[in-house]
MILUM-852661 format. One record per residue (C-alpha): residue in three letters; x, y, z. Coordinates in steps of 0.02 Angstrom, whole numbers, padded with zeros to 5 digits, always signed. Layout:
MILUM-852661
ALAXYZ...
END
This chain:
MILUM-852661
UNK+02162+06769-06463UNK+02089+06611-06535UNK+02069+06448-06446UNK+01899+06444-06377UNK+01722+06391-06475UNK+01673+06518-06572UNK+01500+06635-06537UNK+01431+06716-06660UNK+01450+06890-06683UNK+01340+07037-06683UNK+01332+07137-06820UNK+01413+07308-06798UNK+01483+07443-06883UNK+01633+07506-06802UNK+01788+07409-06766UNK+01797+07316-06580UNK+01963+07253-06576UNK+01989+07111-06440UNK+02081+07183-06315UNK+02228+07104-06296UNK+02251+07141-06109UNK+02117+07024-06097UNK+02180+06871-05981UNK+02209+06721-06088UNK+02117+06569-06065UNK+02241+06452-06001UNK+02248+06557-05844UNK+02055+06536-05801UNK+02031+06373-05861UNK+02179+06282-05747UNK+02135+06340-05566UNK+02289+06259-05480UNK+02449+06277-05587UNK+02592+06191-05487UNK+02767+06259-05556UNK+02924+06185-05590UNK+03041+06231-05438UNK+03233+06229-05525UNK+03336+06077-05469UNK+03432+06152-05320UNK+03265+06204-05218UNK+03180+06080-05080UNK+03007+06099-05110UNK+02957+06026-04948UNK+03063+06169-04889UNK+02994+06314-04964UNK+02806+06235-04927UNK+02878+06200-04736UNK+02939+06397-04735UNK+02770+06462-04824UNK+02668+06386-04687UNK+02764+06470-04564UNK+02711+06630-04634UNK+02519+06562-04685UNK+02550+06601-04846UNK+02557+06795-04820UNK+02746+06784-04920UNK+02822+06805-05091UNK+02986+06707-05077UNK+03106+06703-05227UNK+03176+06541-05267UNK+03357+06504-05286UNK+03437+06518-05455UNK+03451+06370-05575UNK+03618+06277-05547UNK+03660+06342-05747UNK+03639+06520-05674UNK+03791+06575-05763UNK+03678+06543-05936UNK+03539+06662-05874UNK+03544+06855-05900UNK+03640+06953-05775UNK+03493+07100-05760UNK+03399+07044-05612UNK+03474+06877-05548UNK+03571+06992-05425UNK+03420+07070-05340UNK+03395+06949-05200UNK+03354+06985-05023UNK+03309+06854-04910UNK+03172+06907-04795UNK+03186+06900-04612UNK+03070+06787-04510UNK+02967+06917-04434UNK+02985+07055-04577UNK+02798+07045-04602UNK+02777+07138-04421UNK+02930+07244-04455UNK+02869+07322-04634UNK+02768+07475-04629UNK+02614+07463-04737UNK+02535+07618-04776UNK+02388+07530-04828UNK+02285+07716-04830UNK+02390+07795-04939UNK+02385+07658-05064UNK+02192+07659-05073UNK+02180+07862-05090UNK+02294+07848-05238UNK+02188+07718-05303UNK+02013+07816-05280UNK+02096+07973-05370UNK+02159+07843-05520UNK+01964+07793-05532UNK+01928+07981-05588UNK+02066+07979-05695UNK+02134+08120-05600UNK+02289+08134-05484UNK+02301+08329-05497UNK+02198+08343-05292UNK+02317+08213-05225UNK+02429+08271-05106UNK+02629+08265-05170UNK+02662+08173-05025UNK+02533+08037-05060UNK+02552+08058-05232UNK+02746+07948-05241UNK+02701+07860-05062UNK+02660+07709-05174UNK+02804+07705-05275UNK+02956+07731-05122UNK+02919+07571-05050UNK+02900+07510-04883UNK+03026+07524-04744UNK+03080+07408-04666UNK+03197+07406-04486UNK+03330+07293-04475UNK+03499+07248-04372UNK+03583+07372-04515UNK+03438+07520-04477UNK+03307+07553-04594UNK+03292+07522-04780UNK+03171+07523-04888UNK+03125+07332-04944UNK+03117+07245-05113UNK+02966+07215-05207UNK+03000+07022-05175UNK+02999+07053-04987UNK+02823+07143-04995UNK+02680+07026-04916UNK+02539+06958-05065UNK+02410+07077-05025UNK+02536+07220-05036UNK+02623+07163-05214UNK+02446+07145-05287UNK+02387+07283-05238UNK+02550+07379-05295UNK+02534+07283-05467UNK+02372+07330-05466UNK+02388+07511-05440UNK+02539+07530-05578UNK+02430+07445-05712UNK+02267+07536-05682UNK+02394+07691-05699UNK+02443+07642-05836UNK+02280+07597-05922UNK+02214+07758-05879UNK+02377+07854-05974UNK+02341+07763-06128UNK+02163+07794-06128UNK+02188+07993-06117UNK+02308+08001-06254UNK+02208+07926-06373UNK+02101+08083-06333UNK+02232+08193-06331UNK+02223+08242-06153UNK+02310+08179-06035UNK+02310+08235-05825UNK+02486+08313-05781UNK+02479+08226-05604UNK+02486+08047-05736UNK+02609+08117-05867UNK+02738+08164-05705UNK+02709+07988-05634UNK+02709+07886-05793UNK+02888+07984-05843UNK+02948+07919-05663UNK+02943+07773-05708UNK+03011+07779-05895UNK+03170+07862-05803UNK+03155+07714-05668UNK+03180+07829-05531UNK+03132+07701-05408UNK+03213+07581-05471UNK+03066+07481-05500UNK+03095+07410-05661UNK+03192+07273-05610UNK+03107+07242-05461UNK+02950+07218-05571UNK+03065+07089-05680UNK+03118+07003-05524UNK+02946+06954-05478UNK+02949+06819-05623UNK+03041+06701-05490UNK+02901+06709-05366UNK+02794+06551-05358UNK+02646+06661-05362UNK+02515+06635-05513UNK+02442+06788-05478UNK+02572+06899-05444UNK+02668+06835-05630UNK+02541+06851-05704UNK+02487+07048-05668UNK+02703+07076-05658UNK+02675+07035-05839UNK+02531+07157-05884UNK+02626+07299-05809UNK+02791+07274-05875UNK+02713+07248-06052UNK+02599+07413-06035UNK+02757+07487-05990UNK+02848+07437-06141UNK+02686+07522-06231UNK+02715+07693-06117UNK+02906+07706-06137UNK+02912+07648-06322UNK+03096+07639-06369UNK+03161+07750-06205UNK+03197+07584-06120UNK+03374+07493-06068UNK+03416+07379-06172UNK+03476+07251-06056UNK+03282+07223-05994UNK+03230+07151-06183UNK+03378+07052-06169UNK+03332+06996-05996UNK+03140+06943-06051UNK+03202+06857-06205UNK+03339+06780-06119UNK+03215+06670-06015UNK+03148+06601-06192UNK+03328+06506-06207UNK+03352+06461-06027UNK+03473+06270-06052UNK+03364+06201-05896UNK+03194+06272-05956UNK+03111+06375-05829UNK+02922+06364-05856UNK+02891+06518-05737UNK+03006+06622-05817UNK+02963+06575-05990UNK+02791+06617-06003UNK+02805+06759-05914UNK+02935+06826-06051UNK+02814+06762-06176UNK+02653+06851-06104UNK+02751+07010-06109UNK+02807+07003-06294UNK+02637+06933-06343UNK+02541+07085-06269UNK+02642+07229-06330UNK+02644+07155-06506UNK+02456+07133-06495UNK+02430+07286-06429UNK+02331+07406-06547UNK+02233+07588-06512UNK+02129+07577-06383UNK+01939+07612-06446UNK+01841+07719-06320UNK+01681+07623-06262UNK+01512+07692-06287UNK+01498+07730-06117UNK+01653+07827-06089UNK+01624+07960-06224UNK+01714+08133-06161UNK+01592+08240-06085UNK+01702+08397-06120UNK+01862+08450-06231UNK+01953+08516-06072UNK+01927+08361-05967UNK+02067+08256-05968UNK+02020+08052-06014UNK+01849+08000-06038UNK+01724+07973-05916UNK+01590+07838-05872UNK+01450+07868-05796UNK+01468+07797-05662UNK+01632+07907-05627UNK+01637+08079-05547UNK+01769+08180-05664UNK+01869+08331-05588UNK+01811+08485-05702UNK+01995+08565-05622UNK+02099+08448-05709UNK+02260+08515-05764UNK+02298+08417-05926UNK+02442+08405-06048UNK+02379+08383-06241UNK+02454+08274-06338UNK+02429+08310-06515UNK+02580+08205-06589UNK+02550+08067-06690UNK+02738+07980-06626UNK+02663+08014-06459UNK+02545+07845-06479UNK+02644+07777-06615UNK+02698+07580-06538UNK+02785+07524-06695UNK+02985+07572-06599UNK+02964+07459-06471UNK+02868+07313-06572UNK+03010+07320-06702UNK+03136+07308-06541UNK+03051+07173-06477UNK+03035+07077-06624UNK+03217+07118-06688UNK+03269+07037-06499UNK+03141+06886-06524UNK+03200+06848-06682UNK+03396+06831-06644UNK+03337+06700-06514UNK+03186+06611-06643UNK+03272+06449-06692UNK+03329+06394-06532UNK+03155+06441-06451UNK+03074+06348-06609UNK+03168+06199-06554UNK+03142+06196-06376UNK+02931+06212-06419UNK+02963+06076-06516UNK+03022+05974-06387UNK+02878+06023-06277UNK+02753+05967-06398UNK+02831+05810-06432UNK+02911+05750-06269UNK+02789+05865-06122UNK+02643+05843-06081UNK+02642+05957-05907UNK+02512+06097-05880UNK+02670+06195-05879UNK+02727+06138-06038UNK+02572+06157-06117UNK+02538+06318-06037UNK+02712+06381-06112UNK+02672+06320-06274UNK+02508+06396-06299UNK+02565+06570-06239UNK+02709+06534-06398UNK+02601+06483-06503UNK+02478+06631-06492UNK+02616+06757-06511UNK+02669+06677-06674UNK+02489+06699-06730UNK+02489+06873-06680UNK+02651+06904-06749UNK+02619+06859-06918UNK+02458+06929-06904UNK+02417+07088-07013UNK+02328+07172-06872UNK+02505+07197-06760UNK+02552+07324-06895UNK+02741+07252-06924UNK+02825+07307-07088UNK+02825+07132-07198UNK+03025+07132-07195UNK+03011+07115-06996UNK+02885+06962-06998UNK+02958+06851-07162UNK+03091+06770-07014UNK+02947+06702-06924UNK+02854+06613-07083UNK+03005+06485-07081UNK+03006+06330-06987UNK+02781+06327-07009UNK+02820+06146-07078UNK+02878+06085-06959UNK+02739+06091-06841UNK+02616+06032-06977UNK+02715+05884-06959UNK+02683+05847-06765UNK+02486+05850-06808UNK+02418+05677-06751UNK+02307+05584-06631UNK+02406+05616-06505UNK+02429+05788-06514UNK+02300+05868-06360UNK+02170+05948-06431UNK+02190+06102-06360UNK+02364+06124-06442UNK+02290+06069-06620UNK+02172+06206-06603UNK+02307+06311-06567UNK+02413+06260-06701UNK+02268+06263-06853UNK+02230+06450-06785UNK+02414+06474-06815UNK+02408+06393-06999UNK+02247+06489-07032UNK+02335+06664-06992UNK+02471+06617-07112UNK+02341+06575-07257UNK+02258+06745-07214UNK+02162+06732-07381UNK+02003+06824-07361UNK+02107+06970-07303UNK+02273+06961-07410UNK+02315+06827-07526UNK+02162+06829-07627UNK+02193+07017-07685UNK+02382+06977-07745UNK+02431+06945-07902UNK+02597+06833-07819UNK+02598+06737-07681UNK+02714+06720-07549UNK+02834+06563-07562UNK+02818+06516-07394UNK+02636+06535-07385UNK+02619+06421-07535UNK+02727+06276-07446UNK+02620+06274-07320UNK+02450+06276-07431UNK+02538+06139-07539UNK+02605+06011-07385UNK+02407+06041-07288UNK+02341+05997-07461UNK+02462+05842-07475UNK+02453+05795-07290UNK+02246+05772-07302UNK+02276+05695-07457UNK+02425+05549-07425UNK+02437+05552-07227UNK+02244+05541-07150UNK+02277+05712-07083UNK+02083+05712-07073UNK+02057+05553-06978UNK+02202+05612-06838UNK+02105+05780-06786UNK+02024+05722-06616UNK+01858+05814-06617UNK+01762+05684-06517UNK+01798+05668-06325UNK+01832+05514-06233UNK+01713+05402-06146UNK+01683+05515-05976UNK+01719+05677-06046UNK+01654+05822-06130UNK+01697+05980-06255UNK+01673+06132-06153UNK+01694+06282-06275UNK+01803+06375-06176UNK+01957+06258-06111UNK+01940+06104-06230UNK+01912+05943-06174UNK+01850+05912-05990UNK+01790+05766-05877UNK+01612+05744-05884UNK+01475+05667-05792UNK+01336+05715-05902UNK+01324+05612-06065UNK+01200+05707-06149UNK+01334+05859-06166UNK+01401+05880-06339UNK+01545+05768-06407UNK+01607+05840-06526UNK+01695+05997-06545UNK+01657+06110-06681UNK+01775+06221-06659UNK+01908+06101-06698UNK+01811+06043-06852UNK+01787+06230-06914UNK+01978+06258-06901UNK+02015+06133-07003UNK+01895+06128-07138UNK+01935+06308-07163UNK+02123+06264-07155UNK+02112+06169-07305UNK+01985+06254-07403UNK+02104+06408-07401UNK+02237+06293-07449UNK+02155+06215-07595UNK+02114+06388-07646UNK+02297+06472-07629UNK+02377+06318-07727UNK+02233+06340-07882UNK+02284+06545-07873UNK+02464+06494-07900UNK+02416+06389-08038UNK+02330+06511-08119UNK+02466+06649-08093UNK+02610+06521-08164UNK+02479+06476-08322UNK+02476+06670-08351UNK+02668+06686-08386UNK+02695+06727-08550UNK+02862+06616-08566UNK+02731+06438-08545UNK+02642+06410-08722UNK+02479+06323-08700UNK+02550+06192-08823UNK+02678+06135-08673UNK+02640+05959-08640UNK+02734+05932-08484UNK+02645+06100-08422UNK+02454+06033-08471UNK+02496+05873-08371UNK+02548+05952-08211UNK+02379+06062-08226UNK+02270+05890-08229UNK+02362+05802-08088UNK+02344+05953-07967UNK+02166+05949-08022UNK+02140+05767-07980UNK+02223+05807-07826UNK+02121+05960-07773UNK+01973+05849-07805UNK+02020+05708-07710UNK+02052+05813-07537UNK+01897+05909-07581UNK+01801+05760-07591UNK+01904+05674-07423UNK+01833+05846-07346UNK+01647+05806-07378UNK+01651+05602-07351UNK+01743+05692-07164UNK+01624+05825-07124UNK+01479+05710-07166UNK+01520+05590-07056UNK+01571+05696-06908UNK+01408+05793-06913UNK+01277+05643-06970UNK+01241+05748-07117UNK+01136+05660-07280UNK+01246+05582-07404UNK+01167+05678-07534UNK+01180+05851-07459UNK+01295+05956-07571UNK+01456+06004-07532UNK+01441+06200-07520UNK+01285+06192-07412UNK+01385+06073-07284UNK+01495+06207-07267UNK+01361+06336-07252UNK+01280+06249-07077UNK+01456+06223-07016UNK+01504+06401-07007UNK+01341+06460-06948UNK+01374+06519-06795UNK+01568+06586-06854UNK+01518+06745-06981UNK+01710+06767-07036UNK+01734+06576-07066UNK+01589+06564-07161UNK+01603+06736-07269UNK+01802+06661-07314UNK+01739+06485-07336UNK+01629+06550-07472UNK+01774+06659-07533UNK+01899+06495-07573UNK+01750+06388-07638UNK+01701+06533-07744UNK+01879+06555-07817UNK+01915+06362-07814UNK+01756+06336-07933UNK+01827+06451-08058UNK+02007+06437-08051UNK+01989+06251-08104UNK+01849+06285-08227UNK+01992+06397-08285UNK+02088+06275-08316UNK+01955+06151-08385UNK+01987+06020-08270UNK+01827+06019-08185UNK+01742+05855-08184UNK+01554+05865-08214UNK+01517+05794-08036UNK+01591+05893-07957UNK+01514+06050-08021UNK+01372+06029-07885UNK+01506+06010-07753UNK+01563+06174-07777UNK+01426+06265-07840UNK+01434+06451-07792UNK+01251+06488-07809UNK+01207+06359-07684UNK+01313+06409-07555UNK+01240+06611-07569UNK+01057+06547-07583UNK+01084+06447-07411UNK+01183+06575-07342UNK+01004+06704-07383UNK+00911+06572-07278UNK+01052+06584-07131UNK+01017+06751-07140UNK+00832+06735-07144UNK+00833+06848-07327UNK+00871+07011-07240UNK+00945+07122-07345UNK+00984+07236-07186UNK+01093+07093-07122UNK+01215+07104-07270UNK+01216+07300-07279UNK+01301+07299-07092UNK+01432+07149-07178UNK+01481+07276-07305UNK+01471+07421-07174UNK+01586+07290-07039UNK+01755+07268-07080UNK+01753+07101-06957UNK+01721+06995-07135UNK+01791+06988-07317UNK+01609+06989-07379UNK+01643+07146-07507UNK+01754+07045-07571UNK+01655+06894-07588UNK+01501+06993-07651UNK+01610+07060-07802UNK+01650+06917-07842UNK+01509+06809-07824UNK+01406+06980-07912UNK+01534+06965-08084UNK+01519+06776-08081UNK+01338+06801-08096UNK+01350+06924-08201UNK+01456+06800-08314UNK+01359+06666-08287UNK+01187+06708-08278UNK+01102+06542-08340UNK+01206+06449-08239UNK+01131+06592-08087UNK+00970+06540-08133UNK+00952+06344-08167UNK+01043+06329-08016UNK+00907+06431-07906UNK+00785+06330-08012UNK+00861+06158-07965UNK+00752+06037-07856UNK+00572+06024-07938UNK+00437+06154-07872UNK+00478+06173-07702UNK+00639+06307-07784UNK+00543+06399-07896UNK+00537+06547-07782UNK+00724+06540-07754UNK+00767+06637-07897UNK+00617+06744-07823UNK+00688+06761-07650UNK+00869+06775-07691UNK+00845+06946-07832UNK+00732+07011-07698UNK+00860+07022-07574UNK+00991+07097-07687UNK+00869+07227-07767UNK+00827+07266-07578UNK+01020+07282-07533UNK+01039+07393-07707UNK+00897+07530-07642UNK+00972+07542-07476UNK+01159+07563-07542UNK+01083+07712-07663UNK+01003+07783-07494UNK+01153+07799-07396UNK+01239+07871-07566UNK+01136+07994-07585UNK+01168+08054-07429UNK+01337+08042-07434UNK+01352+07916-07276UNK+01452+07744-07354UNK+01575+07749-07267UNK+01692+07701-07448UNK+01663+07699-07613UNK+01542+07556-07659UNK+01494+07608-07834UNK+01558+07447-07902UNK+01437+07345-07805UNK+01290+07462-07852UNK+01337+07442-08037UNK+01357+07250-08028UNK+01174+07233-07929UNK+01105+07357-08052UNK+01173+07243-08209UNK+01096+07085-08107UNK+00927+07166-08102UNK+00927+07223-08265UNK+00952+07038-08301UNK+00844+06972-08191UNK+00700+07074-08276UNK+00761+07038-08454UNK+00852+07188-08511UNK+01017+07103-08539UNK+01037+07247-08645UNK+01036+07402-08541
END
């Protein structure tokens, strides 16, 4: 996820994956989300009926008056309470905590058969008509919660175990219950979507998605077309849409879970993992799951997305309306949820195939397009998170030889908005008079005036946003310049080359003259040490900001259009001699960056090493640059590097890299050589 201020991260070596169960933001940060009741219910009504019942209820609203234009799964499951059904339903309140406390020890196998499904049958309740056994939607708060609660912790613990392998038989024969929807409980689960409950939507929508993960493609069809269904709703239903939209968002985010340190299995034959805090049952009886298919979530993404994409234009249009024409929490809510899972779509961490995802890169102009001052911040952070996805760089486009046509649109229309349309001067990083930038929900009301003003975040986003698109629009250059059917004699070609370098120089410079002046930085201060201190506290922004200005620097020198002033701007050894001092010249610090796959710095060093290597006067006049107060820096900076070098042969000679990193070790070993005047060697 990707809204909020960014901390910087600890260096580590293994992957930690956000969980992307996590709750989003929007959920936290507005206490008190009021809903959008459809046009034929009396709100006074409803409120004058949930006093009644002191708010112990979960009533289901009527159906839009368009109900004929909403899916057919669930609208049918409607029971109206009776007045005193709260005394007439039998809670069972033991039973559902004993299931609980044997779900805590990831262990159901001692649970009693009776207790074991007591959870799942429902609770009776005795009517004119007899007994029955009541909806979901009739259940009391406490009772749905705690249901919800119950079925996702299930859940949770399944997909723990079979990422070891082992999972408790008790689990398995539960889990399968409810991929066969014995109970029924499917769409009961769906039907809770038209409560007026935050709460309650919100977990529906955690368990219905983990379900998706559990049952992979051995689902009914008509439920996907039921959750998409609410995307395209004529009379837009807020609740129903972002709960559809939570649901799609997490299973497509949804990766491996990693096991945490503390819940390392203490034995082969013990099924799950155990804290240790949490007493394990040695007499498990556990089913092993050694099939790779048997954790494999790529079915029911590619359903999902298949479904979503059928229904993409019209939902593009209706978030487009939102944007331009809503400014509700419930608009905004909506819109943020969409606007994430388009991020996370596109993203290269959701594992789609490229032929599923190229739908979803249309229509990305558009939205650059609705950038301006009025645009809430909170949805332009949004937004340039989405755009920065798409011009994945560090991790895609700068290793390919050809470049997406969509992706180069986009770079080319940021690079001509900043440069014709004072895209720069709309982005609303300062707050109002009486507000402040909290780092977590945007911008909030304020008493305090020393608080910060300005939010970094929003400045990072962008800055980055264009640096990767001045860089992707200078690798297309270079790649058309390299076919062999353009003769460098071509006139018509030379003069396109110099007007895309004027204009890569102009935004470039627009960027500086903006950051400058946002953070109260010195007039003189170059370019790539701005950028440097503004992505301090962001390791992955920084590492791909040095990336682009790195490539940018020698893709126009390529094409000799670089203007002498403008070689300091962009100076390559400037930025990785302040970067050392971020660092405080620990060579440790950018052995766990090559060790981390969290940053692109292996590819940065390579590059940055065979620059060096190419241009090793340039390495060293510019470390010499200043008077006396740099001539250690050429000192400092080889020290570092011939540090990094012995600890890379260490862990070789041991066999523990973790890939193969010769290529680095030769490039530092030609650098040193250098450095003490064997150019030869």
């Amino acid at each position: 996820m990707a809204s909020e201020q960014p901390v910087k991260k600890k260096l580590r070596r293994g992957d930690s994956p956000d969980a992307p169960d996590e709750p989003d933001f929007i959920h936290n940060g507005v206490s008190a989300l009021h809903l959008t009741y459809p046009p034929t219910v009396n709100e006074e009504d409803l409120n004058t009926v949930n006093a009644q019942f002191h708010g112990g209820k979960v009533f289901r609203t009527s159906d839009v008056s368009d109900s004929d234009k909403d899916p057919p799964t669930v609208e049918n499951i409607t029971i109206q309470p009776a007045p005193d059904i709260k005394q007439q339903m039998l809670v069972d309140e033991e039973e559902s905590e004993t299931f609980y406390s044997y779900l805590v020890k990831q262990c159901l196998c001692d649970i009693p058969e009776g207790v074991l499904r007591k959870p799942f049958e429902g609770h009776q309740v005795v009517g004119e008509a007899g007994t029955r056994l009541a909806m979901l939607s009739e259940w009391g708060t406490p009772q749905v919660l705690q249901f919800l609660s119950n079925v996702h912790l299930l859940f949770e613990v399944y997909l723990k175990q079979n990422n070891n392998g082992h999972i408790c038989s008790k689990i398995v024969t539960i889990c399968d219950t409810f991929v066969r929807n014995e109970h029924n409980l499917i769409e009961q689960i769906l039907s809770l979507c038209e409560t007026r409950d935050k709460y309650i939507n919100y977990l529906a929508a955690k368990v219905f998605s983990s379900f998706l993960i559990i049952a992979k493609t051995n689902i009914n069809n008509e439920w996907l077309e039921t959750i998409v269904g609410f995307l395209t709703i004529e009379n837009t239903d807020y609740v129903k849409m972002n709960f559809a939209l939570e649901i799609i968002k997490r299973v497509v985010e949804w990766k491996n879970v990693d096991i945490h340190v503390l819940e390392e299995p203490q034995s082969q034959d013990v099924a799950g993992s155990s804290s240790q805090n949490v007493e394990i049952n040695v007499n498990c009886v556990s089913v092993p799951y050694s099939d790779a298919e048997s954790y494999d979530t790529s079915g029911i993404k590619g359903l999902i997305i298949k479904s979503l994409e059928a229904k993409w234009p019209e939902l593009i249009s209706k978030i487009q309306y939102l944007i331009t024409q809503n400014n509700s929490i419930e608009a905004q809510t909506c819109v943020l949820t969409f606007l994430s899972l388009w991020e996370s779509t596109i993203s290269v961490k959701a594992n789609l195939s490229v032929i599923d995802t190229k739908p979803f890169y249309a229509h990305l102009e558009n939205f650059v397009g609705l950038l301006n001052s009025n645009l809430p911040p909170i949805i332009w952070k949004q937004l340039l998170s989405l755009f920065n996805e798409v011009l994945c760089y560090g991790s895609t486009l700068a290793l390919q030889d050809m470049l997406p046509e969509d992706t180069c649109q986009l770079a080319h229309l940021i690079v001509r908005y900043v440069k014709d349309f004072r895209l720069l001067d709309s982005l609303p990083y300062r707050r109002s008079e009486g507000y402040t930038v909290n780092s977590f929900v945007g911008t909030i009301p304020s008493t305090q005036p020393t608080q910060s003003n300005i939010d970094k975040t929003l400045l990072q986003k962008m800055t980055l946003l264009v640096l990767k698109s001045v860089a992707i629009t200078i690798k297309e250059t270079r790649s058309d310049s390299s076919d062999s059917s353009v003769g460098s004699e071509d006139y018509d070609f030379s003069h396109d080359m110099q007007l895309i370098a004027r204009s890569i120089r102009d935004v470039l410079k627009k960027v500086d003259v903006f950051i400058k002046l946002s953070l109260e930085f010195h007039p003189e201060t170059p370019f790539s040490k701005i950028l440097i201190h503004l992505f301090s506290d962001q390791d992955d922004y920084m590492i791909e900001a040095m990336v682009c200005t790195l490539d940018i620097k020698t893709g126009i020198s390529y094409q000799n259009a670089l203007a002498p002033d403008f070689i300091a701007m962009l100076n390559p050894v400037h930025s990785f001699i302040e970067f050392l001092k971020i660092v405080s010249h620990d060579s440790d610090v950018l052995l766990d960056y090559l060790v981390s796959n969290e940053t692109c710095f292996l590819l940065y060093l390579l590059r940055f090493l065979k620059y060096t290597r190419r241009n090793w006067d340039v390495f060293v006049n510019s470390c010499y640059e200043g008077g006396a107060s740099r001539t250690n820096e050429l000192d400092n900076t080889m020290t570092v590097l011939i540090r990094l070098k012995m600890q890379i042969d260490r862990l070789v000679s041991k066999d523990l890299f973790p890939y193969n990193i010769n290529p680095i070790l030769r490039l530092l070993e030609i650098c040193e050589n250098l450095y003490e005047g064997n150019e030869y060697s």
